[in-house]
TORGU-271294 format. One record per atom (N, C-alpha, C, CB): residue number from 1; x, y, z. Coordinates in Angstrom, 3 decimals, m for minus. Glycine has a CB too. Example, Ala and Ser with C-alpha at 12.3 -4.5 7.8 and 13.67 -1.06 7.14 Angstrom:
   nr         u         v         w
    1    13.190    m5.690     7.800
    1    12.300    m4.500     7.800
    1    13.200    m3.300     7.800
    1    11.308    m4.473     9.046
    2    12.850    m2.250     7.080
    2    13.670    m1.060     7.140
    2    12.900     0.030     7.870
    2    14.084    m0.598     5.725
# end
This chain:
   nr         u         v         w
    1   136.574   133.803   120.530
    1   137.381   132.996   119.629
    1   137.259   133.560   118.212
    1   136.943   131.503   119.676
    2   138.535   133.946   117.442
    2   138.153   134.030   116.254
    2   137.882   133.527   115.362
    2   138.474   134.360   115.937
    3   137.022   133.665   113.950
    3   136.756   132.564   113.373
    3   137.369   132.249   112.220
    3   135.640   132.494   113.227
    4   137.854   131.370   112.006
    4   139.002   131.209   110.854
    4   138.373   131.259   109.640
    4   139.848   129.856   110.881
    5   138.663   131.970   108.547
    5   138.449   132.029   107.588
    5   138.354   130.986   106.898
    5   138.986   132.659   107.284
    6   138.942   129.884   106.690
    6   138.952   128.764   105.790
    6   138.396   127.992   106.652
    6   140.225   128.260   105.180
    7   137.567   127.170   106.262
    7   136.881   125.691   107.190
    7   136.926   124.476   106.080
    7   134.853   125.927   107.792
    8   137.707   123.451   106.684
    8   137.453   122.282   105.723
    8   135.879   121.986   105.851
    8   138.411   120.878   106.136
    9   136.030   121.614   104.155
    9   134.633   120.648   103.909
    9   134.867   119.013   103.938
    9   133.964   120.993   102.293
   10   134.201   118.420   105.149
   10   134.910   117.327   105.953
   10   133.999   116.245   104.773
   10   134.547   117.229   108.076
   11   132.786   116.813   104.136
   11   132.095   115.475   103.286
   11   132.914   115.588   101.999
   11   130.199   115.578   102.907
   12   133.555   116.337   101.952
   12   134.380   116.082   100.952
   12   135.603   115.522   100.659
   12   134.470   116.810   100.631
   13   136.369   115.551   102.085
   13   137.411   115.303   102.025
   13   136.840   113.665   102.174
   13   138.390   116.117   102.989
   14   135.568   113.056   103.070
   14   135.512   111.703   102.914
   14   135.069   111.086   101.379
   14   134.564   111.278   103.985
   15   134.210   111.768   100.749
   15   134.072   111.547    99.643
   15   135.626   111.112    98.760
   15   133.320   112.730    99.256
   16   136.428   111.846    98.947
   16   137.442   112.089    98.237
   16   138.533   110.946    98.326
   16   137.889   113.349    98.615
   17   138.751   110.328   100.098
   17   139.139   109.637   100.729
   17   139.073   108.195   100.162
   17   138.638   109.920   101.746
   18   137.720   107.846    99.961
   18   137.035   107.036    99.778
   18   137.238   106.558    98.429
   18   135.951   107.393   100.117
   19   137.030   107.605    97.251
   19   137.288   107.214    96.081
   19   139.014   106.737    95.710
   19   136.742   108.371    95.296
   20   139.785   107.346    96.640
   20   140.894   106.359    96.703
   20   141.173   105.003    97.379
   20   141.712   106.958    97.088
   21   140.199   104.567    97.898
   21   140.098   103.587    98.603
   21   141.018   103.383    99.600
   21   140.029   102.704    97.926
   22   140.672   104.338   100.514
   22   141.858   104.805   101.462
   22   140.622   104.455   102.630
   22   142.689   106.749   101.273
   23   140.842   103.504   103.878
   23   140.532   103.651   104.822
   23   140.558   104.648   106.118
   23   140.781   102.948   104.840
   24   139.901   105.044   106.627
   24   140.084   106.209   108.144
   24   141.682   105.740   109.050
   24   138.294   105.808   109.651
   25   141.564   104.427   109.123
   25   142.503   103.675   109.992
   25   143.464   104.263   109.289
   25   142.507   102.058   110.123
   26   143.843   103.972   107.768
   26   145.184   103.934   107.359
   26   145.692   105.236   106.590
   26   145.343   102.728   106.513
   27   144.679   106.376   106.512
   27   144.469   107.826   106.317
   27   145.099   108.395   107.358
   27   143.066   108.288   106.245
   28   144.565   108.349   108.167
   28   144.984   109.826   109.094
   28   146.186   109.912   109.844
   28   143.973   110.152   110.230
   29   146.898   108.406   110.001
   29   147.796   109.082   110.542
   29   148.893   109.673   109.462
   29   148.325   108.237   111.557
   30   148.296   109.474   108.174
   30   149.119   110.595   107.212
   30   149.332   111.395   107.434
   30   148.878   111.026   106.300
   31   148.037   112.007   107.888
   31   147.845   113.128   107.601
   31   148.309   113.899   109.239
   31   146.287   113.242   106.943
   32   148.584   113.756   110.306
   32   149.090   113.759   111.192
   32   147.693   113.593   112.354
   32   150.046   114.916   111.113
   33   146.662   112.733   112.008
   33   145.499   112.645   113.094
   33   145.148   111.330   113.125
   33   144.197   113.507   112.819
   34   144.643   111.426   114.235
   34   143.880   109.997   114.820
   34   142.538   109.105   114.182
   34   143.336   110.409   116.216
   35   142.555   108.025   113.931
   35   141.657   108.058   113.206
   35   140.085   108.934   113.847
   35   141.615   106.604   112.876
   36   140.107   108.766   114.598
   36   138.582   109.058   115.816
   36   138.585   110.721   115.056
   36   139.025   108.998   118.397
   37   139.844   111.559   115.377
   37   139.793   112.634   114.632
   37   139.712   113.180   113.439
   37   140.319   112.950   114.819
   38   139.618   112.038   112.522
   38   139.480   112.577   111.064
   38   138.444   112.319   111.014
   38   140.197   112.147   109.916
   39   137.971   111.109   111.437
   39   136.330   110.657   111.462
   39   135.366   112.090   112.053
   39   136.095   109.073   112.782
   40   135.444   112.794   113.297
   40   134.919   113.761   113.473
   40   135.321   114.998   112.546
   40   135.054   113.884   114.680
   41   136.554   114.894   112.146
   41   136.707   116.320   111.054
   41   135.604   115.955   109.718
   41   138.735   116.507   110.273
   42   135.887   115.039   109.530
   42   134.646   114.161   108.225
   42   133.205   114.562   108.392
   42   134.502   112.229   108.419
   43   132.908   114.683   109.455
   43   131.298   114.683   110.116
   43   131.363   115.987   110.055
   43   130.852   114.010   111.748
   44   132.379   117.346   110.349
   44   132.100   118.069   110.837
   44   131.925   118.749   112.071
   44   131.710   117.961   110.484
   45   132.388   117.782   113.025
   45   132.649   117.707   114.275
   45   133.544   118.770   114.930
   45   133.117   116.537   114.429
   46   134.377   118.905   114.125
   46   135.325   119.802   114.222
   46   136.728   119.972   113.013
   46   135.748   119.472   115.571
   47   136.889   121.352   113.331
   47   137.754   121.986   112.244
   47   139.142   121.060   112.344
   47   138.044   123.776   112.550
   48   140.003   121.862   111.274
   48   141.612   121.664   111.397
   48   142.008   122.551   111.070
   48   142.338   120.736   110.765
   49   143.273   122.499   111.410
   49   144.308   123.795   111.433
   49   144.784   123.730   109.976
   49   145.739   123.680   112.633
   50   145.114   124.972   109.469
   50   146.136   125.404   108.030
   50   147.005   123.893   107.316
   50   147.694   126.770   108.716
   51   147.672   123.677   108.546
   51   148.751   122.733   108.879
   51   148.479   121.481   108.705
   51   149.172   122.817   110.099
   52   147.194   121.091   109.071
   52   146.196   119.502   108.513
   52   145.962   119.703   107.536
   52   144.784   118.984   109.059
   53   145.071   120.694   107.207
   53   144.550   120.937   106.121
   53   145.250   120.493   104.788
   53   144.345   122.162   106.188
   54   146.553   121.354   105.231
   54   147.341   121.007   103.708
   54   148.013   119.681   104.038
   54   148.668   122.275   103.137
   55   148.001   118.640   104.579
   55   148.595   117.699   105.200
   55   147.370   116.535   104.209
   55   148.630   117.894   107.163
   56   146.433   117.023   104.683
   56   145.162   116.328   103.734
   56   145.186   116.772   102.368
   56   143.629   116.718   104.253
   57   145.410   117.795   102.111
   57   145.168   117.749   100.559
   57   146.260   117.250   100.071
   57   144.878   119.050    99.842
   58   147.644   117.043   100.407
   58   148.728   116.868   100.008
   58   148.452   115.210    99.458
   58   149.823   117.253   101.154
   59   147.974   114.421   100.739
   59   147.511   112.964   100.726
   59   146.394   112.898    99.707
   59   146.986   112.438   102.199
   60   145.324   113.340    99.513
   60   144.275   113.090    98.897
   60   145.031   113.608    97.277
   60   142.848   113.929    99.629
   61   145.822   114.261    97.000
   61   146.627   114.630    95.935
   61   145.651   116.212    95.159
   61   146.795   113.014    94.798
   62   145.057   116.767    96.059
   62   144.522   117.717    95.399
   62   144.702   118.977    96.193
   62   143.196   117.396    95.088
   63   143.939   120.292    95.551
   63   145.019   121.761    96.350
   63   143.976   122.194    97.775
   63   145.178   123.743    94.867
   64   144.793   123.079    98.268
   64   143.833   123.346    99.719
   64   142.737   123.870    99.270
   64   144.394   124.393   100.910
   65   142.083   124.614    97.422
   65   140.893   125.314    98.065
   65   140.170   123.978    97.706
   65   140.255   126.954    97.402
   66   140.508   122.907    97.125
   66   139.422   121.830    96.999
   66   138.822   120.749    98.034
   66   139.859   121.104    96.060
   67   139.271   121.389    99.465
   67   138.649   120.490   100.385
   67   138.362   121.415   101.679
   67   139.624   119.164   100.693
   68   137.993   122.970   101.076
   68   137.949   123.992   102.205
   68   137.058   125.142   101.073
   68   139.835   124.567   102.956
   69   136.231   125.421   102.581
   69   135.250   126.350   102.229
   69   135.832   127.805   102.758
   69   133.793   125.907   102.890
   70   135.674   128.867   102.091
   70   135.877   130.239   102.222
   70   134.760   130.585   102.991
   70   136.007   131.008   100.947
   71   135.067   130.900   104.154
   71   133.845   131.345   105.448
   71   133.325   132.999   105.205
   71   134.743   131.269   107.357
   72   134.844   133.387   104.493
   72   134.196   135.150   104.095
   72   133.223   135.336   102.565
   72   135.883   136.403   103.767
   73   133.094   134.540   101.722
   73   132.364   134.371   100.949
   73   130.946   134.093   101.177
   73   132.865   133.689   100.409
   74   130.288   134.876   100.248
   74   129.053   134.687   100.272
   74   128.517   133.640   100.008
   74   128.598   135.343    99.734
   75   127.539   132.693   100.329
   75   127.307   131.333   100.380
   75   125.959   131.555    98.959
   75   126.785   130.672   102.275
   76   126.020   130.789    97.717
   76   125.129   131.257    96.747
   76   123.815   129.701    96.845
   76   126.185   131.571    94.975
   77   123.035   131.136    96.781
   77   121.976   129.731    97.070
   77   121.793   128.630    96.273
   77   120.636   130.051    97.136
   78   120.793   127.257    96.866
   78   121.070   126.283    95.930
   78   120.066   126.292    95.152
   78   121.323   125.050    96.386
   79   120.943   125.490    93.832
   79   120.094   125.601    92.334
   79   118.323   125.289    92.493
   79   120.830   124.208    91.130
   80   117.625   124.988    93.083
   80   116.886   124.357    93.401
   80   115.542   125.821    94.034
   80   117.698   123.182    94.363
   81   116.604   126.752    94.946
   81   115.823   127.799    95.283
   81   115.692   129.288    94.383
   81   116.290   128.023    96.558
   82   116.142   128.689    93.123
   82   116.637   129.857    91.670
   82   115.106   129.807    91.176
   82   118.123   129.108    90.084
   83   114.658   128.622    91.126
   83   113.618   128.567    90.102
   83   112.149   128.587    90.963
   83   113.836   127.127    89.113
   84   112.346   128.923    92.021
   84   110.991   128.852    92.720
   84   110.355   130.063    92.829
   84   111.064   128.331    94.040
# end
């Protein structure tokens, strides 16, 4: 399987969700998913396609790289392991 370059960041998109006071129930089928399935995209459970993706950011009102991680990027360590 190949691995897709972009992966949503699912605690973000609930974070994000949330601060609009947008319920799972009345979210996803915006966005074209079930609630059960956004709830697992949220967790991390599993990915979404290009096609959700921007389906969610469109709803949450913000752009695709703000709720998706770049998988070909180097991951920079956290602030925390700088100073040790």
């Amino acid at each position: 399987m190949k691995q897709q370059r972009f992966q949503i960041d699912g605690p973000r998109v609930r974070e994000l969700r949330e601060r609009l006071g947008l319920r799972q129930l009345d979210f996803a089928p915006r966005c074209g998913l079930s609630p059960a399935a956004l709830s697992n995209v949220e967790l991390g459970y599993r990915g979404a396609s290009p096609r959700v993706i921007v389906a969610i950011a469109r709803e949450l009102g913000v752009g695709f790289d703000d709720i998706t991680i770049d998988t070909m990027k180097p991951r920079r360590p956290p602030l925390g392991a700088l100073s040790a």
